[in-house]
C-alpha positions in Angstrom: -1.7 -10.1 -4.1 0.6 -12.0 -6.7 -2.2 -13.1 -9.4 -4.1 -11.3 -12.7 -5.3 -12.9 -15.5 -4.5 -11.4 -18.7 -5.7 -12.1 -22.2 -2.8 -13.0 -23.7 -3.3 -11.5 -27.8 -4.2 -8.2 -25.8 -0.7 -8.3 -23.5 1.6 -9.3 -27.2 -0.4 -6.7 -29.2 0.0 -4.2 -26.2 3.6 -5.4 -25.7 4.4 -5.0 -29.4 3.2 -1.7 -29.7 5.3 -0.6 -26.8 7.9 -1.8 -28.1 7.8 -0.3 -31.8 6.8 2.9 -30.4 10.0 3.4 -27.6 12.7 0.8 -28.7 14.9 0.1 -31.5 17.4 -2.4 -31.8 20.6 -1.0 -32.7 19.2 0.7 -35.8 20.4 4.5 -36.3 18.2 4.8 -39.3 15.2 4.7 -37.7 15.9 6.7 -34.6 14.8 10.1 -36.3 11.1 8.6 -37.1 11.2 7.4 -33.7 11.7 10.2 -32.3 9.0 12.1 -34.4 6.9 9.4 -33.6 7.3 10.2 -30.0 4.6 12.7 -29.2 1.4 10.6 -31.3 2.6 7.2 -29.6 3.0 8.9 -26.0 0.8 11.5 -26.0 1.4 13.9 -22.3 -0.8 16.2 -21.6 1.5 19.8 -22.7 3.7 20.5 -25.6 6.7 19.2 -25.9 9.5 21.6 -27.5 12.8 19.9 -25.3 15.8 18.2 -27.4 15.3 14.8 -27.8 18.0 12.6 -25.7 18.7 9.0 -27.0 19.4 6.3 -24.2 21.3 3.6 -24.8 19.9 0.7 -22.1 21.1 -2.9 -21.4 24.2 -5.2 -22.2 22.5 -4.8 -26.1 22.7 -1.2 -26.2 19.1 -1.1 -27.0 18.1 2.4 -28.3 15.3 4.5 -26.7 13.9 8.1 -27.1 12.7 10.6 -25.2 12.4 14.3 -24.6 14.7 16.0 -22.2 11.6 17.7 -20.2 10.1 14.5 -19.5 13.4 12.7 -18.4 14.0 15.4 -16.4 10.9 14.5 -13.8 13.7 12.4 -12.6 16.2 14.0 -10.4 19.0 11.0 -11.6 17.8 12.2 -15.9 17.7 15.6 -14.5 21.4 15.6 -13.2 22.5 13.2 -16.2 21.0 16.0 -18.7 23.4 18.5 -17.2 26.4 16.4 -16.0 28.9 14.0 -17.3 26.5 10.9 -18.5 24.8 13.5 -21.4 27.4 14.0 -24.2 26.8 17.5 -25.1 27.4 17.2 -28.8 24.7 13.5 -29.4 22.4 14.2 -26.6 23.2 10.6 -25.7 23.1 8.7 -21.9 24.5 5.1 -21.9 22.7 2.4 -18.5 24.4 -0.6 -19.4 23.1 -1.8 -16.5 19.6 -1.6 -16.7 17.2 -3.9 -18.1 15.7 -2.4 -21.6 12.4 -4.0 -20.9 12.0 -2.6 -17.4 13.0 0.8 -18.5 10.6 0.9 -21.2 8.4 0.9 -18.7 9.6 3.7 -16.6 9.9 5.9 -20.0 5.9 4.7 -20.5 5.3 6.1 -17.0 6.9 9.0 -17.9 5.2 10.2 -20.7 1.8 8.5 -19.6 1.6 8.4 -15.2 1.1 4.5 -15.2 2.8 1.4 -17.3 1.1 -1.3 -18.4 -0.8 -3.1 -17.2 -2.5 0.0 -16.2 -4.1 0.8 -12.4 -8.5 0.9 -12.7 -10.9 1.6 -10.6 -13.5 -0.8 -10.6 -16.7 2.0 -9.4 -19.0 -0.7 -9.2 -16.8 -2.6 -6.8 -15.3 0.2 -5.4 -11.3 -1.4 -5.6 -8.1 -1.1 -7.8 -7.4 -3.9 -10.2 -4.9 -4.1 -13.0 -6.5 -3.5 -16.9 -7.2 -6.9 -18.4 -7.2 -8.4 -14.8 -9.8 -10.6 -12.9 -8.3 -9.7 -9.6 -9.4 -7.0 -7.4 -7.5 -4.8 -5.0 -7.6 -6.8 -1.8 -7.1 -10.2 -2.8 -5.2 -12.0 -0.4 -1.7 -13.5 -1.8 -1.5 -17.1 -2.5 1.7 -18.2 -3.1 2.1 -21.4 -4.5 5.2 -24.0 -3.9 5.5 -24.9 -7.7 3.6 -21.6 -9.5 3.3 -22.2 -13.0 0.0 -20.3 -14.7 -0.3 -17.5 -16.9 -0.4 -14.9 -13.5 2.9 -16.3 -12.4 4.5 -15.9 -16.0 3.5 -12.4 -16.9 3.7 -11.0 -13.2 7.8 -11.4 -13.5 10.9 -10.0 -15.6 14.2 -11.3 -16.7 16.7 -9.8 -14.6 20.3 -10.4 -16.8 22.0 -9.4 -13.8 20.3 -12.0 -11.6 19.9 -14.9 -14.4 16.7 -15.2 -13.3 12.8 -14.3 -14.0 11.9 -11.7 -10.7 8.7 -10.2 -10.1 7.9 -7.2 -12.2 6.4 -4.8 -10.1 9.7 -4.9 -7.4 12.5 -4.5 -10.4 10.5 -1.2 -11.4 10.6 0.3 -7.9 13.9 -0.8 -7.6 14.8 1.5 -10.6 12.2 4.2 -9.6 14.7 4.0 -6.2 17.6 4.5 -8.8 16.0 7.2 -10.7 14.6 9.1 -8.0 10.7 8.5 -9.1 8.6 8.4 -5.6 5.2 8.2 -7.2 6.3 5.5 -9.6 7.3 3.9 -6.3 4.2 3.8 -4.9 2.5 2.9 -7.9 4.6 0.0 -8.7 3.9 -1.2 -4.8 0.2 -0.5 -5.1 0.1 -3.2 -8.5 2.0 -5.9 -6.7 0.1 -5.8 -4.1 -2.4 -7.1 -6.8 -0.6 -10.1 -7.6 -1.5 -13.8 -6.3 -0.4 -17.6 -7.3 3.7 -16.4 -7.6 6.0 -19.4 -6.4 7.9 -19.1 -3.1 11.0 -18.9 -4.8 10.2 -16.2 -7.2 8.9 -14.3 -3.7 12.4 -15.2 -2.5 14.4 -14.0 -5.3 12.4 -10.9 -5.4 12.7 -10.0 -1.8 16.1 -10.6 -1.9 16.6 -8.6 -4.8 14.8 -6.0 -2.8 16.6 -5.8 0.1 20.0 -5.7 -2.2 18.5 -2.7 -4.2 16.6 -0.5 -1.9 18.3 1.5 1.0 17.7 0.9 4.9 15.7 3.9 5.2 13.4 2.5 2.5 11.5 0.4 4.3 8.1 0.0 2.5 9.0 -2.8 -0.2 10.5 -4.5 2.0 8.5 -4.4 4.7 5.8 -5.8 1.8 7.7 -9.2 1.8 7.9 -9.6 5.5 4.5 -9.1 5.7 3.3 -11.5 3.2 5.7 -14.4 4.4 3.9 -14.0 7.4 0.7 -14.1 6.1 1.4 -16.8 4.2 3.5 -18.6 6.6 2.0 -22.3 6.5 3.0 -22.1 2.7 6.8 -20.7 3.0 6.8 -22.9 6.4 6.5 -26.2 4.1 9.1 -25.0 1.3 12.5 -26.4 0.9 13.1 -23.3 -1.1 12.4 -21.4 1.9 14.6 -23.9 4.1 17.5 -23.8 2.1 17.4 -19.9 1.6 16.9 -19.1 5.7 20.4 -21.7 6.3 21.7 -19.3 3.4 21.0 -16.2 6.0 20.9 -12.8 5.3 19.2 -9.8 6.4 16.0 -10.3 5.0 15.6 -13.3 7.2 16.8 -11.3 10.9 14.1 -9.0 9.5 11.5 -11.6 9.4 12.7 -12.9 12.7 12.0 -9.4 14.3 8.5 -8.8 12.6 7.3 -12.2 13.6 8.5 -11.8 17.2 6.6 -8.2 16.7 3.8 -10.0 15.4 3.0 -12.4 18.4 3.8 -9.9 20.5 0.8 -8.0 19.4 -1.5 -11.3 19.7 -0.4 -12.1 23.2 -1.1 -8.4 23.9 -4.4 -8.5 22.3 -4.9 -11.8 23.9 -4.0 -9.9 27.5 -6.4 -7.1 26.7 -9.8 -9.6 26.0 -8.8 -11.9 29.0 -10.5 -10.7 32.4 -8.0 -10.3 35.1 -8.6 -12.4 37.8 -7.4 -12.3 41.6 
């Protein structure tokens, strides 16, 4: 789970494309031939005849572009398009607090059904991997006390509200949350389930992150974490990070505490079941 391997010209070409083809940095000027740009650099499979709306994203005020139909896939873009974040005469919506990068992503999605890296499927090996990875669906997670590595690098995200790099894949389904994007949900879980060699305190970070941007009733991410501390529990087990963040406390760790207690309740029940009963 937390590992691809990426070649890295491809990812900065990739990246930089992205980037001139969505984002602008605080240019006006170039926003119109952005915005014509818009259907040859995205391409979606219908038309596209909707205003274009301009979203100012971040602390920077980064400029993106987009079409009102496709925000509108989005019940939170489809309620800002008719409500009090659009400004009727600009066809403007200001997120201050969201992180440009990540939402470049979501507007990739958007326009495309996947962000980079993209979800394959390998025929030959019949599994899922992530475009330019070596890492098949599957994989088991190896988290790593000290991380490092290309996998561990590109997997995460500068989160400005956090100070701190996070893993990718959880601060995009914590905006699909936001935004109302279930598919983009999934997706986003599917690909970090892809991911190996993160550091147990980026893991940390990220589930806590999770847990402090995802409701109770959404369960799945977080139930993600749980499941691969346990997994990997000789790893976390030997961690001061891990030490110093269960004296910290919080709900994340009550919740492991209950799934492990679930856990060896299902060995000693499985255990029951093979042993022979004896009089």
């Amino acid at each position: 789970m937390f590992k691809r391997s990426f070649r890295s010209q491809d990812r900065v070409d990739k990246a930089s494309r992205l980037k001139k083809s969505n984002t602008i940095r605080g240019d006006p000027q170039k926003l119109s031939k952005l915005q014509r740009s818009l259907e040859e650099s995205m391409p979606v499979k219908k038309t596209l005849n909707s205003p274009i709306v301009t979203l100012t994203v971040g602390r920077e005020g980064r400029l993106f572009a987009a079409h009102e139909e496709v925000l509108c896939q989005s019940s939170f873009f489809e309620r800002a398009c008719r409500d009090q974040y659009l400004e009727a005469q600009s066809k403007r919506i200001s997120l201050p607090d969201e992180e440009p990068e990540v939402f470049s992503a979501v507007l990739e999605y958007l326009y495309k059904g996947d962000y980079y890296p993209r979800l394959l499927h390998n025929k030959h090996r019949n599994s899922w991997e992530l475009e330019d990875a070596n890492t098949a669906a599957g994989r088991s997670p190896v988290p790593s006390e000290n991380g490092g590595g290309r996998g561990a690098v590109e997997a995460t995200t500068y989160v400005s509200s956090v100070g701190q790099a996070l893993l990718r894949d959880t601060v995009i389904y914590c905006i699909a949350e936001r935004f109302g994007l279930e598919e983009l949900k999934r997706l986003a879980l599917r690909k970090q389930g892809l991911q190996s060699g993160i550091d147990v305190a980026t893991i940390l970070r990220s589930a806590q992150y999770a847990y402090d941007n995802t409701p109770d009733s959404d369960s799945r991410l977080r139930a993600h974490y749980l499941a691969l501390i346990i997994r990997c529990r000789k790893t976390f087990k030997r961690s001061g990070t891990m030490q110093a963040e269960m004296e910290r406390g919080g709900k994340l760790f009550f919740d492991l505490f209950v799934a492990m207690c679930n856990h060896l309740d299902d060995v000693v029940e499985m255990s029951n079941a093979r042993t022979p009963k004896t009089i």
